[in-house]
N, CA, C and O atoms as CSV, one atom per row, in Angstrom:
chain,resi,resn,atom,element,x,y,z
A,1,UNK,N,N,171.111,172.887,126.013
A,1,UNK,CA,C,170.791,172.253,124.743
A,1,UNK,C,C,169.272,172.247,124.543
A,1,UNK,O,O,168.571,172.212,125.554
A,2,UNK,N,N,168.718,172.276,123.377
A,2,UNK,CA,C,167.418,172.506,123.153
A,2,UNK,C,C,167.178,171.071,122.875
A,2,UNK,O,O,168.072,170.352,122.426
A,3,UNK,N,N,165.927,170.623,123.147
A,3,UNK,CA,C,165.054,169.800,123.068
A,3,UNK,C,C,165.706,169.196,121.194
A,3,UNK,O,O,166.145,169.869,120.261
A,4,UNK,N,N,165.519,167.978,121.307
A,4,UNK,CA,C,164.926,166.917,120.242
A,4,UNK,C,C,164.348,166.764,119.541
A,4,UNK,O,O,164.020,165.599,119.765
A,5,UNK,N,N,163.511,167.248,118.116
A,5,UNK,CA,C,162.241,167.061,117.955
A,5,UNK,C,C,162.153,165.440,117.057
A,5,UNK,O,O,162.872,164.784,116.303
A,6,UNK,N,N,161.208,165.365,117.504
A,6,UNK,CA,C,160.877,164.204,116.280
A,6,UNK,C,C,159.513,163.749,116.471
A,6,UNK,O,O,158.677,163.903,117.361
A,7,UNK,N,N,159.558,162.994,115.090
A,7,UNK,CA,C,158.255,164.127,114.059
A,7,UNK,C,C,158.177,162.324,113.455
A,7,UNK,O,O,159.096,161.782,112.842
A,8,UNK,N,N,156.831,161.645,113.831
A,8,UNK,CA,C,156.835,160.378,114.026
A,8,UNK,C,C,155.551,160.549,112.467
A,8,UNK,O,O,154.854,161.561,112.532
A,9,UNK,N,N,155.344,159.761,111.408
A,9,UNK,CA,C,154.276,159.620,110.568
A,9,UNK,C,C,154.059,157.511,110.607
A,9,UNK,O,O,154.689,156.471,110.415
A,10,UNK,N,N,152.932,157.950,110.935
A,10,UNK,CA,C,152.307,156.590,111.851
A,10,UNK,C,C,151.046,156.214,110.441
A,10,UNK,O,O,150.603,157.215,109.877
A,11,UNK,N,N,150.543,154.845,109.951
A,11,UNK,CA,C,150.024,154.448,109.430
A,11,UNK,C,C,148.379,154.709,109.944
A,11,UNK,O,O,148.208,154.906,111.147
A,12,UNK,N,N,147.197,154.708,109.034
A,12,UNK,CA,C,145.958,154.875,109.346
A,12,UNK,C,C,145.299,153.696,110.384
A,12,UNK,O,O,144.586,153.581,111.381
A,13,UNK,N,N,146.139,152.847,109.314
A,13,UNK,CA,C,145.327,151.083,110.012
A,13,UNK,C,C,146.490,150.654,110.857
A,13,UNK,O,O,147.650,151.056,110.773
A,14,UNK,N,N,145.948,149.704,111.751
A,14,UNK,CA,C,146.771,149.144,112.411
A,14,UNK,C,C,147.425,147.911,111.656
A,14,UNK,O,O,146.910,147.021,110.978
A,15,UNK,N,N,149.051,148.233,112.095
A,15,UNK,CA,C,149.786,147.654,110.897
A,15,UNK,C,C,151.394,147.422,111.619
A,15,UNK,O,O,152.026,148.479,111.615
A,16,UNK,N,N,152.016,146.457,112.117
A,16,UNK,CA,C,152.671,146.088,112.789
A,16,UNK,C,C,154.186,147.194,113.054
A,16,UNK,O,O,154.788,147.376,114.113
A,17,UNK,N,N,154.413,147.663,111.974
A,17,UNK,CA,C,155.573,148.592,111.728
A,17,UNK,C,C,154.888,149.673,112.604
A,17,UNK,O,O,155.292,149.558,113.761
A,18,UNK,N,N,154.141,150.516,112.486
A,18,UNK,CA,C,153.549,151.576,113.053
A,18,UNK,C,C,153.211,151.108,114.461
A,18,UNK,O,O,153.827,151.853,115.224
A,19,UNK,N,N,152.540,150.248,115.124
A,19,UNK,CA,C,152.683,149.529,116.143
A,19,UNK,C,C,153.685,149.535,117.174
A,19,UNK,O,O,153.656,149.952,118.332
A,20,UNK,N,N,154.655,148.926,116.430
A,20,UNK,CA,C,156.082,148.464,117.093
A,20,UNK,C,C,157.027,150.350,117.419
A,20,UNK,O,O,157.722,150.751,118.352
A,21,UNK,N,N,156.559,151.005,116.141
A,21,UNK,CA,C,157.055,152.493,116.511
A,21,UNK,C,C,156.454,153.278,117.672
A,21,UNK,O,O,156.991,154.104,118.409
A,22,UNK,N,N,155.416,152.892,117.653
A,22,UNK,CA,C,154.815,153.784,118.832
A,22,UNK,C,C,154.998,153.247,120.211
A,22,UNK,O,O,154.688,153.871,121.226
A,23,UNK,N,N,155.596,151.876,120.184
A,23,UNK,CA,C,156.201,151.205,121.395
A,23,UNK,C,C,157.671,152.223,121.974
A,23,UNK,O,O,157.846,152.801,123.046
A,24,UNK,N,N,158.749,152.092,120.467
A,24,UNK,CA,C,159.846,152.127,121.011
A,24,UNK,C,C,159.784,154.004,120.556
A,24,UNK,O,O,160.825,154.469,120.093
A,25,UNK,N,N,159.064,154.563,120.653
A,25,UNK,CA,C,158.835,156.068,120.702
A,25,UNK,C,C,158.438,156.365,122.430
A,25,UNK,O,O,158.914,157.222,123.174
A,26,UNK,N,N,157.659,155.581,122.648
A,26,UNK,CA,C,157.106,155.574,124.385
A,26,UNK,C,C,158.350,155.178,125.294
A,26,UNK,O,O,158.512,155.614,126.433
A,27,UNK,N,N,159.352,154.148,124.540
A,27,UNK,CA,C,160.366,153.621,125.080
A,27,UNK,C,C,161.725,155.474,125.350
A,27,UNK,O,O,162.219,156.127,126.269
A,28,UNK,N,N,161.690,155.461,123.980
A,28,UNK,CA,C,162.918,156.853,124.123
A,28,UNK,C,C,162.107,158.111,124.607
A,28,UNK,O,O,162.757,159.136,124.809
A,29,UNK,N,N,160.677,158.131,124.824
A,29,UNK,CA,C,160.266,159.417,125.826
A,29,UNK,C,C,160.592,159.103,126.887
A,29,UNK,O,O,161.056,160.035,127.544
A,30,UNK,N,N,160.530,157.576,127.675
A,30,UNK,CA,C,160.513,157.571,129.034
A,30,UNK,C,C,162.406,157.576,129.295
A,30,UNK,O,O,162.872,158.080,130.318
A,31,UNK,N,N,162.995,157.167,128.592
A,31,UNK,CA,C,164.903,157.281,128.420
A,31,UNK,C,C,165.284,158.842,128.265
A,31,UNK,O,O,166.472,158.996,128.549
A,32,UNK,N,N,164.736,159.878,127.953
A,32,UNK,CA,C,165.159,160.967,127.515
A,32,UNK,C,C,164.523,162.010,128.164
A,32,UNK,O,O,165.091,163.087,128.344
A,33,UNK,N,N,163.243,161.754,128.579
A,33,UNK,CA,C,161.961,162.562,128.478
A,33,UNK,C,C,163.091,163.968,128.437
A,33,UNK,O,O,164.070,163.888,127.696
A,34,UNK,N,N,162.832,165.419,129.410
A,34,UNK,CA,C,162.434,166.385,128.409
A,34,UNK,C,C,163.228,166.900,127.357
A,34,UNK,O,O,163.061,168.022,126.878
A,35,UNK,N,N,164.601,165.612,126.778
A,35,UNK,CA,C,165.251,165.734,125.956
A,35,UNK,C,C,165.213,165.814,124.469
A,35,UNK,O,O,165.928,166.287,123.585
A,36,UNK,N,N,163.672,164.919,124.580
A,36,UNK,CA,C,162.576,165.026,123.467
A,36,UNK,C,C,161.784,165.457,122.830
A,36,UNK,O,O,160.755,164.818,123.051
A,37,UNK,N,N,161.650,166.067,122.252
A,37,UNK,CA,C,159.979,166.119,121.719
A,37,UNK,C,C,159.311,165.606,120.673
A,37,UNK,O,O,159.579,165.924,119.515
A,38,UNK,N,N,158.271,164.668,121.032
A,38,UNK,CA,C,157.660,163.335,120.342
A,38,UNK,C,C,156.258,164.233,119.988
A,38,UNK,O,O,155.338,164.718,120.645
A,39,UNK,N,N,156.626,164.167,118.634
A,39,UNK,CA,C,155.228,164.835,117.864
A,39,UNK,C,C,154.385,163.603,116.800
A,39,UNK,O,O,154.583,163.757,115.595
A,40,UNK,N,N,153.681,162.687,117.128
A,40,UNK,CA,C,152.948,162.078,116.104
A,40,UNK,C,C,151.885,162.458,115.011
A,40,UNK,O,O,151.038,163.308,115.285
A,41,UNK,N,N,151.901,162.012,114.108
A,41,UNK,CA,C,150.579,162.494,112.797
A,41,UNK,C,C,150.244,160.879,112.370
A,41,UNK,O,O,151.157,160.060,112.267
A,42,UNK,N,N,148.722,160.506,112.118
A,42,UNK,CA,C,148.328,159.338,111.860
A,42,UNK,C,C,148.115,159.869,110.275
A,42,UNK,O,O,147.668,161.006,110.122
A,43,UNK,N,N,148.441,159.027,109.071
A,43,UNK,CA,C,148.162,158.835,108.008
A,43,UNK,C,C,148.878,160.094,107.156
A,43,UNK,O,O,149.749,160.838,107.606
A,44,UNK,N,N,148.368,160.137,105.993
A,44,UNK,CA,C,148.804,161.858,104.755
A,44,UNK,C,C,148.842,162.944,105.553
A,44,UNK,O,O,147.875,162.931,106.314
A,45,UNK,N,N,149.366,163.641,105.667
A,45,UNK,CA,C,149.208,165.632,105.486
A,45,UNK,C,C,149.657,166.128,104.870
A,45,UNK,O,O,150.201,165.551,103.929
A,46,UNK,N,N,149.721,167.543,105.002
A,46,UNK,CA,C,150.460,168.739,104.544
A,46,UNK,C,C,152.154,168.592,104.864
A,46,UNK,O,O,153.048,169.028,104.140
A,47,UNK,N,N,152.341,167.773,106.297
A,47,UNK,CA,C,153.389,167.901,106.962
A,47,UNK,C,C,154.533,166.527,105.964
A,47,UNK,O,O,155.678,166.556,105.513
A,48,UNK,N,N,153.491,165.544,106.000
A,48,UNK,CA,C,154.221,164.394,105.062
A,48,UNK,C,C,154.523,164.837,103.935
A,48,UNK,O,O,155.698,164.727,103.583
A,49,UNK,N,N,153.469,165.519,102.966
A,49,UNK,CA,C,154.033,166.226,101.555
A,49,UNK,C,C,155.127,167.174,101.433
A,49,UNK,O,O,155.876,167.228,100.458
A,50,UNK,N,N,155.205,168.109,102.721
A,50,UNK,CA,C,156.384,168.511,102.981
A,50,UNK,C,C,158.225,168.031,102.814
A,50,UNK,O,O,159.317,168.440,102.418
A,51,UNK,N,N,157.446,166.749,103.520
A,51,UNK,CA,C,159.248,166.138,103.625
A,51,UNK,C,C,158.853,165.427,102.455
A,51,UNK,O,O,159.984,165.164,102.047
A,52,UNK,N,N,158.318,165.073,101.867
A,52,UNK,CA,C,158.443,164.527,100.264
A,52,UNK,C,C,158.759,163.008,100.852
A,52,UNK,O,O,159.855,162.557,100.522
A,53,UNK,N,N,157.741,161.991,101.865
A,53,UNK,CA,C,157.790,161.348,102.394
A,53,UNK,C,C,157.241,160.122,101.416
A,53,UNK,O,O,156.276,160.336,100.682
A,54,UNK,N,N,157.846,158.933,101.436
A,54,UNK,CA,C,156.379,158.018,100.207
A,54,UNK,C,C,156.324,157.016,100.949
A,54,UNK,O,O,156.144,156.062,100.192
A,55,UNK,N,N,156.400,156.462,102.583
A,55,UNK,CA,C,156.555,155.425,102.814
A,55,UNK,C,C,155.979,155.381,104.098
A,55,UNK,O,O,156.319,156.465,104.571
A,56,UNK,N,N,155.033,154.544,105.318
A,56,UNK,CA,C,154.692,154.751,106.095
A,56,UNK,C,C,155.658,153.716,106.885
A,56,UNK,O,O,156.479,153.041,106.265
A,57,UNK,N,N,155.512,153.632,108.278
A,57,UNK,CA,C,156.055,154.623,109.509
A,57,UNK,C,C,157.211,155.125,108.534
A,57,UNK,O,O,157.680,154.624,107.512
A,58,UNK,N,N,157.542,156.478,109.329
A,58,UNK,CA,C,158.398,157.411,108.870
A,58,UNK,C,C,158.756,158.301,110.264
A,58,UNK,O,O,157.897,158.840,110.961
A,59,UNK,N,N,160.192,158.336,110.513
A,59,UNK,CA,C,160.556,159.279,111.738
A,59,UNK,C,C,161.945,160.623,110.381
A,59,UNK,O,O,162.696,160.512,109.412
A,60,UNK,N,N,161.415,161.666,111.333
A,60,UNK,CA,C,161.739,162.927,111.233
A,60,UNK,C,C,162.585,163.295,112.424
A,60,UNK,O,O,162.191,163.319,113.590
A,61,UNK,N,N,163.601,163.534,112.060
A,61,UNK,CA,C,164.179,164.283,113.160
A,61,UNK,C,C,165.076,165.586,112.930
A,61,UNK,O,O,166.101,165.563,112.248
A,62,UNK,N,N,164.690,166.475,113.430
A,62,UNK,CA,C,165.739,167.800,113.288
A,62,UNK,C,C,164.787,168.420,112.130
A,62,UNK,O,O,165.148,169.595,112.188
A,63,UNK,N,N,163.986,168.381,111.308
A,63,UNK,CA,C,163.727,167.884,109.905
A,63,UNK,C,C,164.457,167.397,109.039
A,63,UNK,O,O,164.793,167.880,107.957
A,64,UNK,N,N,164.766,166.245,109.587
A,64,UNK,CA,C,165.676,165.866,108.176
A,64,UNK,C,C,165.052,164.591,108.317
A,64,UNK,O,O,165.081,164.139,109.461
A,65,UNK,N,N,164.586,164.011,107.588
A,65,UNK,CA,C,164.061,162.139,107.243
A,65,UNK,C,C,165.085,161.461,108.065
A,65,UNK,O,O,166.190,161.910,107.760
A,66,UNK,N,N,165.146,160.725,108.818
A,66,UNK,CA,C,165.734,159.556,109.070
A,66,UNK,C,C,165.580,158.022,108.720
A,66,UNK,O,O,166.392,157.203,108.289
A,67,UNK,N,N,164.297,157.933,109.047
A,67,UNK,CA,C,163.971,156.650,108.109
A,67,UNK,C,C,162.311,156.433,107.865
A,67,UNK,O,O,161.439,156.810,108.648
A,68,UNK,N,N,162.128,155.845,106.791
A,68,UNK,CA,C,160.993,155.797,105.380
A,68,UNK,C,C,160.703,153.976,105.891
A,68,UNK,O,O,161.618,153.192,106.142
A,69,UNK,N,N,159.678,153.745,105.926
A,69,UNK,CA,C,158.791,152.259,105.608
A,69,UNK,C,C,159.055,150.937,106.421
A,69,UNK,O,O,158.633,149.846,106.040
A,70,UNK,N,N,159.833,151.131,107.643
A,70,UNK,CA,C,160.099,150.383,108.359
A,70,UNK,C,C,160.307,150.801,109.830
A,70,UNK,O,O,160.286,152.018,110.014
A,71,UNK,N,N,160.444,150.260,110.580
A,71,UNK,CA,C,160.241,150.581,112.180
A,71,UNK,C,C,161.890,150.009,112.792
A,71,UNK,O,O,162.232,148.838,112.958
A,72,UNK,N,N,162.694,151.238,113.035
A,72,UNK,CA,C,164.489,150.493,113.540
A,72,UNK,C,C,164.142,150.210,114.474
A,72,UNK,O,O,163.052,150.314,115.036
A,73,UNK,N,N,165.514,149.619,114.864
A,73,UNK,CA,C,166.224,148.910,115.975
A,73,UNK,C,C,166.017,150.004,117.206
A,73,UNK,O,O,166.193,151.216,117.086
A,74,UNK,N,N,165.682,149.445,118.191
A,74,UNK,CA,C,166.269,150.905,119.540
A,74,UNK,C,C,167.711,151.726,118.852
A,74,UNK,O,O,167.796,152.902,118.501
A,75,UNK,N,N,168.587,150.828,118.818
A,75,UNK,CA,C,169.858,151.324,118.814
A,75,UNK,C,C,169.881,152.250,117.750
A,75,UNK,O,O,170.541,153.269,117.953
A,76,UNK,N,N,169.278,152.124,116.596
A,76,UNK,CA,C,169.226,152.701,115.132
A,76,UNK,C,C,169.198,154.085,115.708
A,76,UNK,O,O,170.051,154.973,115.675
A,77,UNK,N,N,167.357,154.023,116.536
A,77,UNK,CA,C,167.053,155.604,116.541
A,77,UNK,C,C,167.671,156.106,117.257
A,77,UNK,O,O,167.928,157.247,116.874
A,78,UNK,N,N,168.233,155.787,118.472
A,78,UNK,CA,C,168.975,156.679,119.559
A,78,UNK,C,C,170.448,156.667,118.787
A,78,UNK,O,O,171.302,156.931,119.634
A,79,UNK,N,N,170.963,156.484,117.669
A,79,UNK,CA,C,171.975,156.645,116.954
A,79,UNK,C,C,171.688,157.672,115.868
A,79,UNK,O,O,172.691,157.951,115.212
A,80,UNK,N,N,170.460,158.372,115.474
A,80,UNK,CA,C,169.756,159.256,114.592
A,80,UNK,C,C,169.858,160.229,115.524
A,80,UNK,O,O,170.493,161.254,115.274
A,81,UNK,N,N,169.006,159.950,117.183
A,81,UNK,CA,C,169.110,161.382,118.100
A,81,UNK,C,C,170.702,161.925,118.277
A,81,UNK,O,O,170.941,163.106,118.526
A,82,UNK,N,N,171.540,161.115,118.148
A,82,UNK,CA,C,172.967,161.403,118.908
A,82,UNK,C,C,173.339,162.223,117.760
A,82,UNK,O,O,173.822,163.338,117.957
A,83,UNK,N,N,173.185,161.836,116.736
A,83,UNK,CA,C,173.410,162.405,115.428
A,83,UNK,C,C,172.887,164.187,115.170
A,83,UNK,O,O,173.569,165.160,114.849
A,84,UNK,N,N,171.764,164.095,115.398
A,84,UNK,CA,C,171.315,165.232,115.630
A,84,UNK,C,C,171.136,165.852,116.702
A,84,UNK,O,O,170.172,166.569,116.972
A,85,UNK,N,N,172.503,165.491,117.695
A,85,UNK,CA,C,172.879,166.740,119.168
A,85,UNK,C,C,172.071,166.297,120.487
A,85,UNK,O,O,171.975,167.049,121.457
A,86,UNK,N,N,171.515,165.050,120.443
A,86,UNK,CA,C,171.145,163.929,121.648
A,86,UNK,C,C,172.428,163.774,122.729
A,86,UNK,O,O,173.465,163.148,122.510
A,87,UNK,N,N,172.076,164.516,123.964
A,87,UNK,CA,C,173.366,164.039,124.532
A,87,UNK,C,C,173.115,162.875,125.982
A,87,UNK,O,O,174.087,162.392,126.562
């Protein structure tokens, strides 16, 4: 099975949602590691205009949006990886 990707868009300022993501992102690298691949971007890009993103923290997975302007549950995201072929 190939690797995981996900594709983390993290706020400029420090800002509790973005915070708390980069916790439970460190949390599912060390649960999965090389099942993963944890790619972060701080603030706008090319890559956010891409997914037609309008909301900060924002996780990407597979490319497909999973979730826009809030930071889930553990359970949420490792229910997004399973979704997209997490075994």
């Amino acid at each position: 099975m190939d690797r995981v990707r996900i594709e983390a868009f993290l706020s400029m300022t420090t800002c509790s949602n973005s915070a708390s993501l980069t916790e439970l992102l460190k949390e599912i690298q060390e649960e999965f590691g090389e099942k993963v691949e944890i790619i972060t971007f701080q603030g706008r890009n090319e890559i956010f205009d891409k997914y037609n993103l309008t909301a900060l923290p924002a996780v990407v997975i597979g490319e497909i949006v999973k979730i826009m302007g809030f930071c889930p549950s553990k359970e949420s995201l490792i229910s997004a990886l399973r979704e997209m072929g997490l075994e």
